[in-house]
Backbone atoms as SQL, in Angstrom:
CREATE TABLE atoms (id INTEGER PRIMARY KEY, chain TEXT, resi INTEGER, resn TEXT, atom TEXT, x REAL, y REAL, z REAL);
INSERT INTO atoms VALUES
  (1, 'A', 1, 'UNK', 'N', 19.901, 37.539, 9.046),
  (2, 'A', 1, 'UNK', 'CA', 20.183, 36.600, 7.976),
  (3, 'A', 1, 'UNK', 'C', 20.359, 35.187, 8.540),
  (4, 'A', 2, 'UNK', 'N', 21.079, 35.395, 9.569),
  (5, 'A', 2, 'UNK', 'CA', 21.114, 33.700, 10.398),
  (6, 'A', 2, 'UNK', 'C', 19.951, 33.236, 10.887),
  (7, 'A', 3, 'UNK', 'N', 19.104, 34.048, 11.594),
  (8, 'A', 3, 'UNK', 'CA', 17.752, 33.314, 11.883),
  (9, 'A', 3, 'UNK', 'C', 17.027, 32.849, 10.719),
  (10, 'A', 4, 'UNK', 'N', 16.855, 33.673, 9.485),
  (11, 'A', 4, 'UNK', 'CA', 16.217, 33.288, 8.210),
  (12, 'A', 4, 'UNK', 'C', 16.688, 31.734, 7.866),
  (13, 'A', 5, 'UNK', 'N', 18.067, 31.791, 7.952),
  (14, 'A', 5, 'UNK', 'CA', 18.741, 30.269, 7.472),
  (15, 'A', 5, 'UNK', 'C', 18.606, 28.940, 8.419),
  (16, 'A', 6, 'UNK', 'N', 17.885, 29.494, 9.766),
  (17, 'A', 6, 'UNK', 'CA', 17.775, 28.335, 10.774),
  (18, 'A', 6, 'UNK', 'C', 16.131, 28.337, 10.580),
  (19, 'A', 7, 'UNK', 'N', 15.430, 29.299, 10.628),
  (20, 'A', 7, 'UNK', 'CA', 13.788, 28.927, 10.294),
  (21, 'A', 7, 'UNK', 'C', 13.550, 28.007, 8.504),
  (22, 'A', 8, 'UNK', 'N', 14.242, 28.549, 7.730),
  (23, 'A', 8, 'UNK', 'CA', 14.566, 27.184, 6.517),
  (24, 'A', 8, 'UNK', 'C', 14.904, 25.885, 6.915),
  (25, 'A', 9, 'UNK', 'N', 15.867, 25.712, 8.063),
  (26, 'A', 9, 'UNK', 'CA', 16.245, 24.703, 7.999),
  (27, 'A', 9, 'UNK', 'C', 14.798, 23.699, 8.985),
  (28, 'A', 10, 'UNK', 'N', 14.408, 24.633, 9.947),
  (29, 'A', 10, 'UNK', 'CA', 13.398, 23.867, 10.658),
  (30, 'A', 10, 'UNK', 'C', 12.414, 23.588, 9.487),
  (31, 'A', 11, 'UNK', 'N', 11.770, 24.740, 8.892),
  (32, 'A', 11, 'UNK', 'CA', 10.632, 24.364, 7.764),
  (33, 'A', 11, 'UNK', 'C', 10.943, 23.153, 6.805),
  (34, 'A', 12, 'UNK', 'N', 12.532, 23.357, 6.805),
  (35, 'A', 12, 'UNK', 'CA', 13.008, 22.006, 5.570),
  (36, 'A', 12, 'UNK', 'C', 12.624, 20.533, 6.639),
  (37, 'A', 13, 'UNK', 'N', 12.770, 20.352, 7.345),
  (38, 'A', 13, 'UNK', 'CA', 12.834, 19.403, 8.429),
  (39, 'A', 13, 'UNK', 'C', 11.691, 19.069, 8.757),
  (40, 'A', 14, 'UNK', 'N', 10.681, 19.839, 8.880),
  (41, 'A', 14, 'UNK', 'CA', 9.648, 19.570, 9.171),
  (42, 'A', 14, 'UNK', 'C', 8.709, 19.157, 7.583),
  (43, 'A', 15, 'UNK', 'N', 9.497, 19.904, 6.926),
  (44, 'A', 15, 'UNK', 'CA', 8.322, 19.221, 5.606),
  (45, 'A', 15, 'UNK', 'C', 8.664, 17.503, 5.134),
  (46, 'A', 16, 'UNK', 'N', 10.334, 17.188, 5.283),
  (47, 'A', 16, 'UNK', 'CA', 11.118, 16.241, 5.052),
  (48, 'A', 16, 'UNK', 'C', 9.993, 15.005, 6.239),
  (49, 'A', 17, 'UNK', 'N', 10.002, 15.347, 7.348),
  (50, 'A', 17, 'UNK', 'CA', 9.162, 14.572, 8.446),
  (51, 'A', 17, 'UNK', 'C', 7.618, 14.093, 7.814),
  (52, 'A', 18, 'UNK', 'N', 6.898, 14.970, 7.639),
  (53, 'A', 18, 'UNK', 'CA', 5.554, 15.177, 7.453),
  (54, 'A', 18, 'UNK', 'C', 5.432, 13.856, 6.133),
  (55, 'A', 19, 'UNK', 'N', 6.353, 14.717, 4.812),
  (56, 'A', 19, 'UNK', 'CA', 5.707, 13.440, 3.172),
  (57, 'A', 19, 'UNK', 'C', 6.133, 12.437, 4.302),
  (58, 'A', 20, 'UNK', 'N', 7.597, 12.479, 5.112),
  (59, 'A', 20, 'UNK', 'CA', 7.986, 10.814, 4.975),
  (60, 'A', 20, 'UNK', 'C', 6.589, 9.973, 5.808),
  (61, 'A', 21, 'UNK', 'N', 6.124, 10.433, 6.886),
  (62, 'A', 21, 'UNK', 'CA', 5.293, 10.403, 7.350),
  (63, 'A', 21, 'UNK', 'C', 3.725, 9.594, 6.407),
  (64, 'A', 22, 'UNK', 'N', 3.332, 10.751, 5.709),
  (65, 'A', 22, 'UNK', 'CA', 2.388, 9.945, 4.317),
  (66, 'A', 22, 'UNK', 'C', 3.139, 8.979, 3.639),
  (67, 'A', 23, 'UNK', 'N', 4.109, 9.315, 3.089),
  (68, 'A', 23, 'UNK', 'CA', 4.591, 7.772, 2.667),
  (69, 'A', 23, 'UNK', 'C', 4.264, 6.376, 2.768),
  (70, 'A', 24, 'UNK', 'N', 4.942, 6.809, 4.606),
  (71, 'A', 24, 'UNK', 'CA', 5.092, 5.691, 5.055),
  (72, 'A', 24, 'UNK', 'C', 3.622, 5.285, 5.370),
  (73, 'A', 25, 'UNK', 'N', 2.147, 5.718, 5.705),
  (74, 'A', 25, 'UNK', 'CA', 1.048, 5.433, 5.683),
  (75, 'A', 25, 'UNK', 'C', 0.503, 5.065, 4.479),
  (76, 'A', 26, 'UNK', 'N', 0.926, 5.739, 3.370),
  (77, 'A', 26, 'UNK', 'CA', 0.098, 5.501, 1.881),
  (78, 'A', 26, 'UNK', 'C', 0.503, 3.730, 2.139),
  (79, 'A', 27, 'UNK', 'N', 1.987, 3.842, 1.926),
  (80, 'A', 27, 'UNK', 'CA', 2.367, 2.402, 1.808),
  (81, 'A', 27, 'UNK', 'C', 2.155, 1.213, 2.527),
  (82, 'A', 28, 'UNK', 'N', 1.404, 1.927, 3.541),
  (83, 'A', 28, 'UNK', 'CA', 0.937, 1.101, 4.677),
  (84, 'A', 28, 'UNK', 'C', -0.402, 0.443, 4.311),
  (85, 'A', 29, 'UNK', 'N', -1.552, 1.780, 3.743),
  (86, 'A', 29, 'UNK', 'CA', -2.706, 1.473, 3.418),
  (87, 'A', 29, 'UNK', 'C', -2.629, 0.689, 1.905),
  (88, 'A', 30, 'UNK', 'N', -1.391, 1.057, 1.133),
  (89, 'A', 30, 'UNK', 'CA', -1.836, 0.244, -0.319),
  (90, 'A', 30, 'UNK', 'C', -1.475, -1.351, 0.139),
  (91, 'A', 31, 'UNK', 'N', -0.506, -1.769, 1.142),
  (92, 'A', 31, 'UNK', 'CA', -0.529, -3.461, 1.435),
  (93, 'A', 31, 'UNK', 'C', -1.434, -3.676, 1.741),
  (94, 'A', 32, 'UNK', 'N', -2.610, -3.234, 2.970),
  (95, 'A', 32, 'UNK', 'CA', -3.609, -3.384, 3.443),
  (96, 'A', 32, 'UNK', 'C', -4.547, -3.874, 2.200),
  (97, 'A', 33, 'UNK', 'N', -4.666, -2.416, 0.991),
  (98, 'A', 33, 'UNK', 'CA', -5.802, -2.890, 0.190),
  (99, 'A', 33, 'UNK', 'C', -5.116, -3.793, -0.657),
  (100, 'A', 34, 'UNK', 'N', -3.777, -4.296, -0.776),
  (101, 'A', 34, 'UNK', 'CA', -3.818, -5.432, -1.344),
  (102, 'A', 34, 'UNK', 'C', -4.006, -7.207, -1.165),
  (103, 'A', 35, 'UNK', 'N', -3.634, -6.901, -0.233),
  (104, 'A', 35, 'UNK', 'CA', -4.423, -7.995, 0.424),
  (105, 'A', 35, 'UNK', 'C', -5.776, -8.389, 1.010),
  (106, 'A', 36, 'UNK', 'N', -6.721, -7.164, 0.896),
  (107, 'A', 36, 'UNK', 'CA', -7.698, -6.962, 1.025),
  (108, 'A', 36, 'UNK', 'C', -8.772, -6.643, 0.015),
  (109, 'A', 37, 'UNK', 'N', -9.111, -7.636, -1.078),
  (110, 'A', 37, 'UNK', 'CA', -9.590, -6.942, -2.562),
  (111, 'A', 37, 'UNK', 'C', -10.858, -6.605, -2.130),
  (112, 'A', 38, 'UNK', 'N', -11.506, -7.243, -1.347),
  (113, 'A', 38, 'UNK', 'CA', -12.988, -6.741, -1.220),
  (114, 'A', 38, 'UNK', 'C', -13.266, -5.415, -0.584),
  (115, 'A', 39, 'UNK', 'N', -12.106, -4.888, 0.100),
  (116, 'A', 39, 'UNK', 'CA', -12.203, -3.076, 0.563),
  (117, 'A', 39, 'UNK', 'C', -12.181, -2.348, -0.345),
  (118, 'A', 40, 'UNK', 'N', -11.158, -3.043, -1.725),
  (119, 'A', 40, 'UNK', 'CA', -10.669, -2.372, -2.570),
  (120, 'A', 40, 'UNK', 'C', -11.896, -2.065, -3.503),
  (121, 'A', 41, 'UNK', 'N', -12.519, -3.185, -3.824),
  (122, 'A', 41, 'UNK', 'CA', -13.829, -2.946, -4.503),
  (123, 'A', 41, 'UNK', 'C', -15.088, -1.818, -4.036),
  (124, 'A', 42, 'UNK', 'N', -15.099, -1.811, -2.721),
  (125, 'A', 42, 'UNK', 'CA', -15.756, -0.895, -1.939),
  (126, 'A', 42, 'UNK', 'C', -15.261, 0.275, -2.044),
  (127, 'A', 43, 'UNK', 'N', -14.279, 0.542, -1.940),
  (128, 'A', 43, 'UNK', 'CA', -13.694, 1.589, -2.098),
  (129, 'A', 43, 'UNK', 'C', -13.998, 2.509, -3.640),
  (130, 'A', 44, 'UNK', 'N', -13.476, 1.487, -4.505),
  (131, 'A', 44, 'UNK', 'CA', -14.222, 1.682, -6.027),
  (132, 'A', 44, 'UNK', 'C', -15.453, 2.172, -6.352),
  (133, 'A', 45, 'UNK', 'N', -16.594, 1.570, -5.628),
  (134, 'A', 45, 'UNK', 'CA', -17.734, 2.084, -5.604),
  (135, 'A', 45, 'UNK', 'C', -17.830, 3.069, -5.153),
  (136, 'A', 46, 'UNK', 'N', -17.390, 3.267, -3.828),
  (137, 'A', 46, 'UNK', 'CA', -17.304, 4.596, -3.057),
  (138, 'A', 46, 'UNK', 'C', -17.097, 5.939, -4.378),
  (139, 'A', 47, 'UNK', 'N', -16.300, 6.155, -4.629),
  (140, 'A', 47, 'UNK', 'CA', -15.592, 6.687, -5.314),
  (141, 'A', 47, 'UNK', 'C', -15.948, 7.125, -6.669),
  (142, 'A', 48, 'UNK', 'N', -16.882, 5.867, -7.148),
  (143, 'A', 48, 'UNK', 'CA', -17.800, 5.969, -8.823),
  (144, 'A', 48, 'UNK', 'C', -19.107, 6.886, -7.912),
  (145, 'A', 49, 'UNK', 'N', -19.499, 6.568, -7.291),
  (146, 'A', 49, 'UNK', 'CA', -21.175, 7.333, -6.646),
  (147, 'A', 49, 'UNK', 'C', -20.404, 8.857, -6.412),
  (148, 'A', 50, 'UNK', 'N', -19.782, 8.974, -5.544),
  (149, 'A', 50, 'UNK', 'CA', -19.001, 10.412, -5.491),
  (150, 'A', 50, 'UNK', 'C', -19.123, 10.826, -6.499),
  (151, 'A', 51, 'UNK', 'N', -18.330, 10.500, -7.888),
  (152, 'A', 51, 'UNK', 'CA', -18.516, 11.254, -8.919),
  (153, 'A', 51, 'UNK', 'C', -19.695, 11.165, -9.405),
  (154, 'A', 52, 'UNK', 'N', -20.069, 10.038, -9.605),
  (155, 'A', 52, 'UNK', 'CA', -21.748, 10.578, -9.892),
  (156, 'A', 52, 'UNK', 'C', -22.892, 11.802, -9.634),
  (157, 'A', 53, 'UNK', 'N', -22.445, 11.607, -7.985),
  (158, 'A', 53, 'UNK', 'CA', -23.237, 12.878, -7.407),
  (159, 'A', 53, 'UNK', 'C', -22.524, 13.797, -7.748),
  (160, 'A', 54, 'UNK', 'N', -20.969, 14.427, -7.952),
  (161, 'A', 54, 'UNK', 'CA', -20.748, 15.428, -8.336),
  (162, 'A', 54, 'UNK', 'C', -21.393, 16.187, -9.570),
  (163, 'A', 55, 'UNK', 'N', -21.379, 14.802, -10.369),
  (164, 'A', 55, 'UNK', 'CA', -21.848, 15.057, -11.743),
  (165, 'A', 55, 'UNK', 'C', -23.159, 15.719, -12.049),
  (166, 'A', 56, 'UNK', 'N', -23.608, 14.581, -11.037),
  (167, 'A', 56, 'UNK', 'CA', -25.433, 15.249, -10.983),
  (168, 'A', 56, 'UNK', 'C', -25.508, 17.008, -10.373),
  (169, 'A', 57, 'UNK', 'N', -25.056, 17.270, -9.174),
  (170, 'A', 57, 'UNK', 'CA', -24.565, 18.671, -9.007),
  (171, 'A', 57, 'UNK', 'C', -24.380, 19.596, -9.953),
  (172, 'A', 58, 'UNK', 'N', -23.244, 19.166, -10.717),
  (173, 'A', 58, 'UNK', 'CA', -22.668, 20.014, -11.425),
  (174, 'A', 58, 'UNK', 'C', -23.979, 20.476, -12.468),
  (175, 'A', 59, 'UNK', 'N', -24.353, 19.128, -13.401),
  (176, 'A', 59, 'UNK', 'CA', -25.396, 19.132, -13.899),
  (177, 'A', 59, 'UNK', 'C', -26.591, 20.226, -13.835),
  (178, 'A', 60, 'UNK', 'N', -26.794, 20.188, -12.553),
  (179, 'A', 60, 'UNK', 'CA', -28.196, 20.696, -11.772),
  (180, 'A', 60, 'UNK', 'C', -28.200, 21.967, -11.703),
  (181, 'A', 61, 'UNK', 'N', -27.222, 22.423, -11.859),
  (182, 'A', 61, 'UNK', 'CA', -26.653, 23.850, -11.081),
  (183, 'A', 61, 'UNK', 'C', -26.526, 25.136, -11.892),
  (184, 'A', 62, 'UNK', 'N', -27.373, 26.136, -11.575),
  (185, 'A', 62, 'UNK', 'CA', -27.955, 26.951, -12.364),
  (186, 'A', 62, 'UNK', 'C', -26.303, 27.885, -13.119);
């Protein structure tokens, strides 16, 4: 029962590490694209063609 409650506590610890981790990158990359509108636009495009081609896929697909 005690090992169960110390492997929780590592898994809790390690998941607590990891989001803060993305967080702290998301928030890193959304200043980046804000100060950066022309990635941001690229990015946009990126992102409309992706779905496009999904679309077309999906479309296509017996």
């Amino acid at each position: 029962m005690l090992q169960m409650f110390e492997l929780d506590g590592v898994f809790m610890l390690q998941t607590v590490v990891v989001f803060s981790v993305f967080g702290v990158a998301a928030g890193m990359i959304g200043t980046y694209l804000k100060r950066r509108p022309k990635v941001r636009v690229w990015l946009d495009r990126l992102a409309g063609a992706t779905f496009i081609g999904l679309g077309i896929r999906v479309a296509l697909k017996d």
